[in-house]
PATI-214636 format. One record per residue (C-alpha): residue number from 0; residue in three letters; x, y, z. Coordinates in steps of 0.02 Angstrom, whole numbers, always signed. Example, Ala and Ser with C-alpha at 12.3 -4.5 7.8 and 13.67 -1.06 7.14 Angstrom:
BEGIN
(0 "ala" (+615 -225 +390)),
(1 "ser" (+684 -53 +357)),
//
This chain:
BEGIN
(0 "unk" (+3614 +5303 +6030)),
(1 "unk" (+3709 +5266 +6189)),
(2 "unk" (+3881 +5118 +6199)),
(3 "unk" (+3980 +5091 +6346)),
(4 "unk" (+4169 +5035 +6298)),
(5 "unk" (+4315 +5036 +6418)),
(6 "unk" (+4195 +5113 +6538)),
(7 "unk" (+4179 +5281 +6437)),
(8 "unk" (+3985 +5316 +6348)),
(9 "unk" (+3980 +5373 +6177)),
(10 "unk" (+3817 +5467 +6140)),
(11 "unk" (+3759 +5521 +5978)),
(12 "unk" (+3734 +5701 +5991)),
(13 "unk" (+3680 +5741 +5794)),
(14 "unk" (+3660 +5642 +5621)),
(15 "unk" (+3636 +5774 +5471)),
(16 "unk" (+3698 +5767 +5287)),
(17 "unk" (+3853 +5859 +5244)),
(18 "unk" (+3899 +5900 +5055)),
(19 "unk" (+4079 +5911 +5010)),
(20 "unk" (+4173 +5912 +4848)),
(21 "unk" (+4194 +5724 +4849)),
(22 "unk" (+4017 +5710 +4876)),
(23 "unk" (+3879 +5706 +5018)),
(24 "unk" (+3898 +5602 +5162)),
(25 "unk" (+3793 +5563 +5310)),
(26 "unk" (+3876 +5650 +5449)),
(27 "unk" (+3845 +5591 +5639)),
(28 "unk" (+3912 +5693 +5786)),
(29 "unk" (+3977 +5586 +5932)),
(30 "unk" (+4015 +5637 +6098)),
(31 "unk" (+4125 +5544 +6208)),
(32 "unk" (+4234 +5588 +6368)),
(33 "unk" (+4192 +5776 +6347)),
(34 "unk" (+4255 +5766 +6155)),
(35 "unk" (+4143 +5767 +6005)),
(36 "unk" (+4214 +5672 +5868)),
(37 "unk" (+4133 +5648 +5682)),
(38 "unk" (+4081 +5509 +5565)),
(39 "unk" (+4060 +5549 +5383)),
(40 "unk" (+3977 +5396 +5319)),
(41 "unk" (+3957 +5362 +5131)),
(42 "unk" (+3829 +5215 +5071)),
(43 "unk" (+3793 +5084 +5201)),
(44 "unk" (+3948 +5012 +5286)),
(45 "unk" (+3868 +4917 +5409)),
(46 "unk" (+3801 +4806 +5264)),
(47 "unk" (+3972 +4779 +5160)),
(48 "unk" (+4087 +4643 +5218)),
(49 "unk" (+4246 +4764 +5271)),
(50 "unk" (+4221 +4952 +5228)),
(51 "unk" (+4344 +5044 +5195)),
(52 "unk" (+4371 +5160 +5369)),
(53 "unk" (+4487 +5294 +5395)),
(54 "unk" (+4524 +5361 +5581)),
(55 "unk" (+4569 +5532 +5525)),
(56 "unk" (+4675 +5634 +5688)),
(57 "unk" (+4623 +5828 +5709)),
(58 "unk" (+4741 +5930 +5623)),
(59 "unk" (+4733 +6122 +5623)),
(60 "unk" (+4880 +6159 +5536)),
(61 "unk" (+4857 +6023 +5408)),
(62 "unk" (+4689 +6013 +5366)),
(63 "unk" (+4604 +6199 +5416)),
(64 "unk" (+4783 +6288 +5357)),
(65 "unk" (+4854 +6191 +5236)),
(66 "unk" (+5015 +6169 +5319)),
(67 "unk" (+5124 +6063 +5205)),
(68 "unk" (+5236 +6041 +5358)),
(69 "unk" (+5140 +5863 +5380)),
(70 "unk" (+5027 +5768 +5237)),
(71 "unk" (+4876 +5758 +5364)),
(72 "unk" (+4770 +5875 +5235)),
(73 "unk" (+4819 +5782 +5092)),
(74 "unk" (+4781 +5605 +5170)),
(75 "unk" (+4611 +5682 +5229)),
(76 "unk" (+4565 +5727 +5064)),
(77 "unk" (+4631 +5566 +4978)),
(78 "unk" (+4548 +5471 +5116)),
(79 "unk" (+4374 +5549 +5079)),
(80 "unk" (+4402 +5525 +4888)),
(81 "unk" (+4455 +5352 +4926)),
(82 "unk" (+4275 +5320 +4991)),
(83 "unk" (+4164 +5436 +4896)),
(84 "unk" (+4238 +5323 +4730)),
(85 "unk" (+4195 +5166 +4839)),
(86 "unk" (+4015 +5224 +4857)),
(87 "unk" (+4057 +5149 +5048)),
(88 "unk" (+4134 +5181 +5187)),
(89 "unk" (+4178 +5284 +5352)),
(90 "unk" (+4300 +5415 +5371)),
(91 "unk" (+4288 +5454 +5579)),
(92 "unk" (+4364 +5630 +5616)),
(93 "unk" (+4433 +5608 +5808)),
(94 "unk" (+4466 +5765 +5896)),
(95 "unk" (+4590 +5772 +6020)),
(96 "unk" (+4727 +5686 +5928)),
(97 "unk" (+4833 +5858 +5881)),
(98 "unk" (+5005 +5841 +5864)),
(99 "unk" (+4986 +5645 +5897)),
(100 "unk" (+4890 +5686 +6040)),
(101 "unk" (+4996 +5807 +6133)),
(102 "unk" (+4899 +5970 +6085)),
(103 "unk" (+4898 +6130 +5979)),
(104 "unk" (+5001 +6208 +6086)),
(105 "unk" (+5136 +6061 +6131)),
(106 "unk" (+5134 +6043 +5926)),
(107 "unk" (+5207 +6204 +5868)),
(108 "unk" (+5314 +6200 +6019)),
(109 "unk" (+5395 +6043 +5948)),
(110 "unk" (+5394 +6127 +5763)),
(111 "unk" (+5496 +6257 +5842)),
(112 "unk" (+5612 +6119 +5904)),
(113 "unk" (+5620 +6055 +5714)),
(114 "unk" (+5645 +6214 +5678)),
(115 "unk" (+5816 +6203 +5754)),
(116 "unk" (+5847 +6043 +5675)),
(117 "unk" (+5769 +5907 +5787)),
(118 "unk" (+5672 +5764 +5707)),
(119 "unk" (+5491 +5729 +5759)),
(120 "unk" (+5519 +5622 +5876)),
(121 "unk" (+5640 +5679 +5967)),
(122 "unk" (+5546 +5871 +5988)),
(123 "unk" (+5420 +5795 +6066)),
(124 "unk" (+5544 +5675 +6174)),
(125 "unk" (+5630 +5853 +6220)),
(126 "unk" (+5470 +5922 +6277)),
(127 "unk" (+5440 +5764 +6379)),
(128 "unk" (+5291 +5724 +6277)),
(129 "unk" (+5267 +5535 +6213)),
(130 "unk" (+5303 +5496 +6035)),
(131 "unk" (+5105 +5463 +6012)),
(132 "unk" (+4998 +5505 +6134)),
(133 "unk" (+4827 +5443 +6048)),
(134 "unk" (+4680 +5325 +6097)),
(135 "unk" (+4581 +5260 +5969)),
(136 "unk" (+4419 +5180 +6117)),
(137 "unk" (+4318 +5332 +6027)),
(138 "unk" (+4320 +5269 +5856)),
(139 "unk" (+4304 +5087 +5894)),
(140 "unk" (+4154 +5137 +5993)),
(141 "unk" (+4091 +5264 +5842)),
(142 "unk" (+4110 +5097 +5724)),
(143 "unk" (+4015 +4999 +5855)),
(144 "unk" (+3883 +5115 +5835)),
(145 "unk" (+3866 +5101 +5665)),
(146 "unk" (+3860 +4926 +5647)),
(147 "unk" (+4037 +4889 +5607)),
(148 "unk" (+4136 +4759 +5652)),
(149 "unk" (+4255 +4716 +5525)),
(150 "unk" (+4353 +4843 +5410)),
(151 "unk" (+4461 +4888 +5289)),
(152 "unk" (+4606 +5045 +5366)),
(153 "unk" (+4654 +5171 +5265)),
(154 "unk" (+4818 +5203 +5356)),
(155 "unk" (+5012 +5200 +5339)),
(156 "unk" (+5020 +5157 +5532)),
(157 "unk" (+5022 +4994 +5586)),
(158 "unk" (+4987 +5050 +5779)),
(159 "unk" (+4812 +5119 +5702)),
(160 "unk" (+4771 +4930 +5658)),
(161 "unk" (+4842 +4864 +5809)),
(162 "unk" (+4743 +4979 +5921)),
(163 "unk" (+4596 +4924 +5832)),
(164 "unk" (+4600 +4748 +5859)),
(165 "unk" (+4623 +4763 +6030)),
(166 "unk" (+4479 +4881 +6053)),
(167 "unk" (+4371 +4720 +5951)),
(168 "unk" (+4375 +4782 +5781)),
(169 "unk" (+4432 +4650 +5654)),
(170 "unk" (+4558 +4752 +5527)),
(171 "unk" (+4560 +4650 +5364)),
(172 "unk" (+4674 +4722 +5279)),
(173 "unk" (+4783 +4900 +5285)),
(174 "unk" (+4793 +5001 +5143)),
(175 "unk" (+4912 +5153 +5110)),
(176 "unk" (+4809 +5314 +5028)),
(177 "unk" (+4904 +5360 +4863)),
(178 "unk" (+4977 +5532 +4934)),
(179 "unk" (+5143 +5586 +4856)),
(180 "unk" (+5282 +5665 +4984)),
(181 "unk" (+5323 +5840 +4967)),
(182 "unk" (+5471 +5946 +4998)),
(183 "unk" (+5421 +6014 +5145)),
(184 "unk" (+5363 +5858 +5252)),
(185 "unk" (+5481 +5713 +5176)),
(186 "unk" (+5591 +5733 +5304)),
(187 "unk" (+5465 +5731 +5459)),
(188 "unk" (+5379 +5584 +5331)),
(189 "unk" (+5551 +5486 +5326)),
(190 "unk" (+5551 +5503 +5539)),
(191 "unk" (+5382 +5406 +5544)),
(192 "unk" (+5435 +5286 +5421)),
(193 "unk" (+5609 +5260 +5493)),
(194 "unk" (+5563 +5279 +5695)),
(195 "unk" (+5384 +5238 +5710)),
(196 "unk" (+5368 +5091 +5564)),
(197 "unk" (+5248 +5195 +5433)),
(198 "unk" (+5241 +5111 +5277)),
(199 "unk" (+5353 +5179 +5132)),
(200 "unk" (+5258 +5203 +4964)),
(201 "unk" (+5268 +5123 +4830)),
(202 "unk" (+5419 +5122 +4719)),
(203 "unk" (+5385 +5196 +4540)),
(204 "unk" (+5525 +5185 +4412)),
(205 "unk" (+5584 +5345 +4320)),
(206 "unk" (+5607 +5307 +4139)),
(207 "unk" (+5776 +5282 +4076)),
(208 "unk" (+5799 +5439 +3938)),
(209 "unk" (+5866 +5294 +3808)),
(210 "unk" (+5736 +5210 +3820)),
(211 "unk" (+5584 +5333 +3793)),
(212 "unk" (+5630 +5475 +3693)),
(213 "unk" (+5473 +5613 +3712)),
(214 "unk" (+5394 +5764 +3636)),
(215 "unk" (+5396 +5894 +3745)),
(216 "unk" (+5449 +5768 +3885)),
(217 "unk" (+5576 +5650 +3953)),
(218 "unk" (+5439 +5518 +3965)),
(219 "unk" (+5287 +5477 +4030)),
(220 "unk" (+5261 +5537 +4231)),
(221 "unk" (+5226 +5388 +4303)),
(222 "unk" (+5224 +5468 +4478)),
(223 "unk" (+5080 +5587 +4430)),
(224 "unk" (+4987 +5437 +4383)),
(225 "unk" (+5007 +5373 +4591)),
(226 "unk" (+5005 +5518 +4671)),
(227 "unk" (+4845 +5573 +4580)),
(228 "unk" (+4755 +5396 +4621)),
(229 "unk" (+4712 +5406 +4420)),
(230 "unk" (+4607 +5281 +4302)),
(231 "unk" (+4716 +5253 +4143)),
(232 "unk" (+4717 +5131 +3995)),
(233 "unk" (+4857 +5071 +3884)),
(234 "unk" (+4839 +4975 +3728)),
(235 "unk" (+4967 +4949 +3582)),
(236 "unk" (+4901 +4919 +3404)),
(237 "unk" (+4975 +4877 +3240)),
(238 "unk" (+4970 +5036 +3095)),
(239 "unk" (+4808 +4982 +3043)),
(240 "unk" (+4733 +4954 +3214)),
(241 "unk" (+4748 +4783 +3257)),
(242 "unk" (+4783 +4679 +3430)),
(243 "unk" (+4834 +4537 +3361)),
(244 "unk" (+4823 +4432 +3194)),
(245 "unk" (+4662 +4327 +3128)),
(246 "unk" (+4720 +4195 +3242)),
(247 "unk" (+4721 +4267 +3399)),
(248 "unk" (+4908 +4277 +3421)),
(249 "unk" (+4973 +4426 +3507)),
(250 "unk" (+5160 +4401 +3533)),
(251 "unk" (+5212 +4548 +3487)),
(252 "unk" (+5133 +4689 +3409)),
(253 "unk" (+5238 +4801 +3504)),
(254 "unk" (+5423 +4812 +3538)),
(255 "unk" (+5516 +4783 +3696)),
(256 "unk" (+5526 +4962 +3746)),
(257 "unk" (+5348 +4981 +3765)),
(258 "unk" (+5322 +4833 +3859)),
(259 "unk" (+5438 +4907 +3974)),
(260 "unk" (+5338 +5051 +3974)),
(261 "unk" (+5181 +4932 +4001)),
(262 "unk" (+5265 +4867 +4142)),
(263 "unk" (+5315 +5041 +4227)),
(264 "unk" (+5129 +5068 +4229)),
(265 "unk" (+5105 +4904 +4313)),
(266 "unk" (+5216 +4950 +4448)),
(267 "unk" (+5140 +5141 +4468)),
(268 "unk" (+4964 +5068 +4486)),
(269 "unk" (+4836 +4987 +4627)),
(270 "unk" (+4762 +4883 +4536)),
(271 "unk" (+4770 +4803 +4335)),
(272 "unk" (+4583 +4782 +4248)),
(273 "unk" (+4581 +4656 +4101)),
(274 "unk" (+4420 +4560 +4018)),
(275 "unk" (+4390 +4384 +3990)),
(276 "unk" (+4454 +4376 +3841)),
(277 "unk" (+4621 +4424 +3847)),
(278 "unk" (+4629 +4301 +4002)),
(279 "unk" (+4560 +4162 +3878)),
(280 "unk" (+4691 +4208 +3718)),
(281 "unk" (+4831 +4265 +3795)),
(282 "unk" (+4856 +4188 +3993)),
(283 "unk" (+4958 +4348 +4039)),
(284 "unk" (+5037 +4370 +4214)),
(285 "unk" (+5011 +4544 +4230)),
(286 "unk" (+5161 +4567 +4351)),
(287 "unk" (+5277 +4689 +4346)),
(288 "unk" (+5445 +4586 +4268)),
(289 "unk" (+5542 +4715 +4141)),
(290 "unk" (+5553 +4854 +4285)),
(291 "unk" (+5567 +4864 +4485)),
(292 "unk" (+5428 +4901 +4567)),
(293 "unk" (+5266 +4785 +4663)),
(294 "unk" (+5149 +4675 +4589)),
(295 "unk" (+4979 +4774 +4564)),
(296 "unk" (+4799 +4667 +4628)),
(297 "unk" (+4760 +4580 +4467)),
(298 "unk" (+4560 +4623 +4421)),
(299 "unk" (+4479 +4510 +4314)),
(300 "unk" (+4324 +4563 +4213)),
(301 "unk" (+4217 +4402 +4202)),
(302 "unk" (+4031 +4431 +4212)),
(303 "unk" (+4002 +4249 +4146)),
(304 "unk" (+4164 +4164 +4239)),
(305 "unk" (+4205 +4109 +4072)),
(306 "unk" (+4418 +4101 +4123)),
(307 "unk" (+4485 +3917 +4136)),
(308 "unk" (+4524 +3867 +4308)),
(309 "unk" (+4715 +3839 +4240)),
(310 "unk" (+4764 +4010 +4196)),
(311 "unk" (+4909 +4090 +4261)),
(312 "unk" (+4814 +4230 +4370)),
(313 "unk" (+4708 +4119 +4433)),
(314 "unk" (+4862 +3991 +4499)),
(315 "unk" (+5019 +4055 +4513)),
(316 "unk" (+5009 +4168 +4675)),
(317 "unk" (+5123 +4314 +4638)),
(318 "unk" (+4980 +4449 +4673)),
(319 "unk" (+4837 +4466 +4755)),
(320 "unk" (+4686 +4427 +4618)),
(321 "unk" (+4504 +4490 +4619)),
(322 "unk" (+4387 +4372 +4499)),
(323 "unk" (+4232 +4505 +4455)),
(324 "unk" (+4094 +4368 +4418)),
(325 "unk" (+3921 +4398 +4387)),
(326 "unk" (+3790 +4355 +4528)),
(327 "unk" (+3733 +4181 +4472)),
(328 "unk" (+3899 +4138 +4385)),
(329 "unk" (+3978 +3968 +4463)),
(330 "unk" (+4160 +3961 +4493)),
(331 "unk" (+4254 +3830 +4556)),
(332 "unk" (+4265 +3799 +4727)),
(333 "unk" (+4450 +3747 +4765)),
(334 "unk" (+4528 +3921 +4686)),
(335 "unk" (+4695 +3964 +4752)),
(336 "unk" (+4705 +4067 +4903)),
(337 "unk" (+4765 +4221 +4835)),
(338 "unk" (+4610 +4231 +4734)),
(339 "unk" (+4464 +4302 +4786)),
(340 "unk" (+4287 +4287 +4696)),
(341 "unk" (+4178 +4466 +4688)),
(342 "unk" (+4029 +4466 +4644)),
(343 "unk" (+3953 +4634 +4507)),
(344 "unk" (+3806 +4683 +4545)),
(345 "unk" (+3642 +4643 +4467)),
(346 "unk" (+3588 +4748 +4292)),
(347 "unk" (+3441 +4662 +4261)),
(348 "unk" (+3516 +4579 +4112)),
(349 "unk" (+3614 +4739 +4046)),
(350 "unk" (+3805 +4715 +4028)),
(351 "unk" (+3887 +4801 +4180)),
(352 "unk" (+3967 +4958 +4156)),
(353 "unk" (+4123 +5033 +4167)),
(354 "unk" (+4058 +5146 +4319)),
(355 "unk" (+3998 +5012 +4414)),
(356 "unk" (+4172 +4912 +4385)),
(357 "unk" (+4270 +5044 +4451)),
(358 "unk" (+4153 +5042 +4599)),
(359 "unk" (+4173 +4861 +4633)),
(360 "unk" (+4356 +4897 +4600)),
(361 "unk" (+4392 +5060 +4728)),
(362 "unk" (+4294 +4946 +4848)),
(363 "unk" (+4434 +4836 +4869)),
(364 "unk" (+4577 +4927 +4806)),
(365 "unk" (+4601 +5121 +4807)),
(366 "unk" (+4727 +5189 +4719)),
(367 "unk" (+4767 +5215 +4532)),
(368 "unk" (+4701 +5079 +4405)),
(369 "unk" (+4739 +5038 +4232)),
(370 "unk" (+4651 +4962 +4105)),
(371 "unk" (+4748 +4845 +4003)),
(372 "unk" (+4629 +4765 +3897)),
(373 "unk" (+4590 +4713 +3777)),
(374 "unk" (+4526 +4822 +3621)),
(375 "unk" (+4357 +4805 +3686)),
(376 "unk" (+4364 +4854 +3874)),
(377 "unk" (+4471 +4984 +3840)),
(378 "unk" (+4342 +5049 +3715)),
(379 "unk" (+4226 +5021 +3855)),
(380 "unk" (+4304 +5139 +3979)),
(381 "unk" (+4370 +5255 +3853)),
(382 "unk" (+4182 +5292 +3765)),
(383 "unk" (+4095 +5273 +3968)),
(384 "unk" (+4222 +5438 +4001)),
(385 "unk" (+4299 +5376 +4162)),
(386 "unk" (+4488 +5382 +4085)),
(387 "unk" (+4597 +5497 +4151)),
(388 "unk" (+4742 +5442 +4033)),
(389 "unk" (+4762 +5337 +3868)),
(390 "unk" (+4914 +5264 +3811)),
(391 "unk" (+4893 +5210 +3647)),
(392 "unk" (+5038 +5148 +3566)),
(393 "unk" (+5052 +5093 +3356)),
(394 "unk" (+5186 +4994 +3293)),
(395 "unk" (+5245 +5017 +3097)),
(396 "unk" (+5163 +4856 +3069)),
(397 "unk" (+5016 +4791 +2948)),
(398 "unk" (+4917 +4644 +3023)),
(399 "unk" (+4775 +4669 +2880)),
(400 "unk" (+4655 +4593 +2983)),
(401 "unk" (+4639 +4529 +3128)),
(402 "unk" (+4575 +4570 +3325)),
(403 "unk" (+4498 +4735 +3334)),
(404 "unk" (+4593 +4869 +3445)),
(405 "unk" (+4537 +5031 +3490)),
(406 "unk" (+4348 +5061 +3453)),
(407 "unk" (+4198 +5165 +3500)),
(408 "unk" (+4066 +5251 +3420)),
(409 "unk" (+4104 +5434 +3353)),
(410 "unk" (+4027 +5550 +3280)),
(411 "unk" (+3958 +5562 +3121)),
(412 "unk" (+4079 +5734 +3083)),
(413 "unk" (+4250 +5772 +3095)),
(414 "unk" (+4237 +5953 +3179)),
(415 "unk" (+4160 +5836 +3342)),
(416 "unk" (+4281 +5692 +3347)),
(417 "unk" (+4376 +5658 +3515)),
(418 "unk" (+4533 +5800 +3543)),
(419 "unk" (+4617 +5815 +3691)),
(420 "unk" (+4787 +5872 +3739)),
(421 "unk" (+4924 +5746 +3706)),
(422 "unk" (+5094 +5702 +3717)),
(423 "unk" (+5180 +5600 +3608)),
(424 "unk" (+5321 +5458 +3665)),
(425 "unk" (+5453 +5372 +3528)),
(426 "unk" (+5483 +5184 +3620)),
(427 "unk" (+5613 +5136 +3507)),
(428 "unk" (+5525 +5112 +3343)),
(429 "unk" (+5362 +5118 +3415)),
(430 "unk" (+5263 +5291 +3424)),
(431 "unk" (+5141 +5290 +3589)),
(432 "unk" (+5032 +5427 +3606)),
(433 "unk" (+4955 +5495 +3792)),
(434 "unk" (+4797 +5562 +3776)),
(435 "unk" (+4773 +5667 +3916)),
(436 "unk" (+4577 +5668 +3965)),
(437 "unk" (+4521 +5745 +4135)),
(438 "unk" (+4528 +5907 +4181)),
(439 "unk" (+4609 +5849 +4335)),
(440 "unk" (+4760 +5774 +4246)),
(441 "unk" (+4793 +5894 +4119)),
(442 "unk" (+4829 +6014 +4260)),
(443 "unk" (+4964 +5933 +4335)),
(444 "unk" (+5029 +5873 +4163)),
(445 "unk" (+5188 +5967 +4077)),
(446 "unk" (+5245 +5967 +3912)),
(447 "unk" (+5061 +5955 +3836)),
(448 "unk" (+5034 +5990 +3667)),
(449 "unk" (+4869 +6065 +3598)),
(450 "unk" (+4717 +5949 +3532)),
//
């Protein structure tokens, strides 16, 4: 395979398969200008619509050393996570770009300059290096030669996206990875996002201490929940583990506190998941209104497109909205234009699972995701095992009977029922209790408490 762009050839040297801990990807070597670079390709992007890409700079120190003086590791491994849960999608690894493209060398010669106590950009302005020194004609030539055109970046850079288009790759849309700051780099992070435009992440509230007193805890960490990209569900039920009463009506079985708390999980997350149902009863927003923090995409669950065309979500424009239809289901044709139809994929008449709606969903939006309902499709994800986290709250109330909440078939015998660590949260009168599932969250989870 041979491309001429900006009168440089790209040649592909190798294509082999590469296994990794997020997964095996099809790896091509590329050579261009004297440089090879690398594509780690998962599924087949040249078929989807917009993968999602990442154009991942050669880092030493970051990604070989685990430097935490920049997040370039972190974002590599997010960005390969990010695609590996997509089941699409190209992360290109472009040599040449150390340091912004200035070099090993140049690099820690402008660390030592930090060192002393200048900022990033001015070290490398000391140095008489430019404040980015990249070309990206490499990786719109590598994307050329895999078919793709259009894509979705995986980037906190605007200039990535801009350099893109130029080169004559449409970028859809621009999506920051879910990688939380630490100590070491958030000063050289704040430089980027102060100097050279880099997106800030998203806000995530802290928890007042009056308003969620905690076992073990001052309160749920809603950060962990970002940084970690999790899958979580929260679903409040009366004492006897009802939704709502005979009638349908839902208003409230919980107190104000822990819609708060709802809310804060709203704002710490991609993405919200709810089913058709609780579209149908209840016409929620599913905004984030009780706390600060951004909108998450709204993800609706509708295999049979069974939500009226007049619901809130699908009308009012205050986030971004995915409808999940099934293949042959008809929707209208004048929806609003913050909604966006996607199709799930065909089970040969078998109700789509909770895998393959995470897929659909980490196709368009990585990041963390929460499952808000209702009692069914939170039992859904909950028995399927792809929860990392389950906030399940009861109030002291006795509905009788009424809309199911949490269920799932258990075993037959106690000593095998469902234990996990936990924590437990008082909202005011309300008693919400995290369930802590994954391995993966459970280690970076204090204050546990034993199953």
């Amino acid at each position: 395979m041979a491309i001429s762009e900006s009168g440089t050839a790209l040649h592909q040297r190798a294509r082999t398969m590469l296994p990794t801990d997020h997964g095996v990807f099809t790896t091509y070597a590329f050579d261009a200008a004297g440089t090879t670079h690398v594509a780690m390709v998962a599924g087949d992007p040249s078929a989807a619509t917009a993968p999602l890409v990442r154009m991942h700079s050669e880092c030493l120190t970051g990604d070989a050393l685990g430097s935490h003086r920049c997040d370039c590791g972190d974002q590599l491994q997010a960005a390969l996570a990010a695609i590996a849960d997509a089941g699409c999608g190209v992360l290109l690894y472009l040599r040449g770009h150390e340091g912004r493209g200035i070099g090993l060398g140049p690099k820690l010669e402008a660390y030592e300059l930090q060192d002393a106590g200048l900022d990033t950009v001015d070290a490398n302005r000391r140095l008489g290096l430019p404040d980015d020194a990249r070309d990206y004609t490499a990786a719109a030539q590598m994307l050329e030669a895999l078919g793709i055109a259009r894509v979705r970046l995986l980037s906190s850079n605007p200039t990535k996206a801009a350099a893109l288009e130029a080169l004559g790759i449409e970028v859809i849309e621009r999506r920051m990875l879910p990688v939380a700051d630490r100590p070491e780099n958030a000063g050289y992070l704040d430089t980027k996002r102060r100097r050279m435009h880099h997106d800030r992440p998203r806000a995530v509230p802290e928890v007042p201490v009056a308003a969620a007193q905690a076992t073990g805890t001052s309160g749920p960490d809603y950060a962990a929940i970002t940084a970690g990209a999790e899958v979580v569900a929260q679903l409040a039920q009366s004492a006897d583990g009802f939704i709502a009463a005979r009638s349908g009506d839902a208003a409230f079985v919980s107190g104000e506190a822990d819609r708060a708390h709802l809310h804060r999980l709203r704002a710490a997350v991609a993405a919200v998941v709810v089913g058709a149902q609780t579209v149908v009863a209840d016409d929620p927003q599913l905004t984030v209104r009780a706390v600060d923090g951004e909108n998450p995409v709204r993800v609706l669950l509708d295999p049979h497109a069974r939500i009226p065309a007049d619901r809130q979500v699908l009308t009012d424009g205050a986030a971004r909205t995915l409808w999940l239809v099934g293949p042959a289901a008809e929707v209208p044709a004048d929806l609003a234009g913050h909604v966006a139809v996607v199709r799930l994929p065909q089970t040969g008449g078998a109700p789509v699972s909770p895998e393959q709606v995470l897929a659909v969903v980490r196709e368009q939006v990585p990041g963390a995701v929460l499952i808000e309902g209702g009692g069914r499709t939170v039992s859904d994800f909950l028995a399927a095992g792809v929860l990392d986290r389950l906030f399940l709250t009861l109030a002291p109330v006795l509905i009788g009977d009424g809309v199911p909440g949490l269920r799932f078939s258990g075993s037959p015998v106690m000593a095998e029922a469902l234990r996990v660590p936990f924590r437990r949260h008082l909202f005011d009168a309300d008693v919400c209790t995290e369930f802590v599932l994954s391995t993966a969250a459970q280690q970076h989870t204090s204050g546990l408490l034993e199953s």
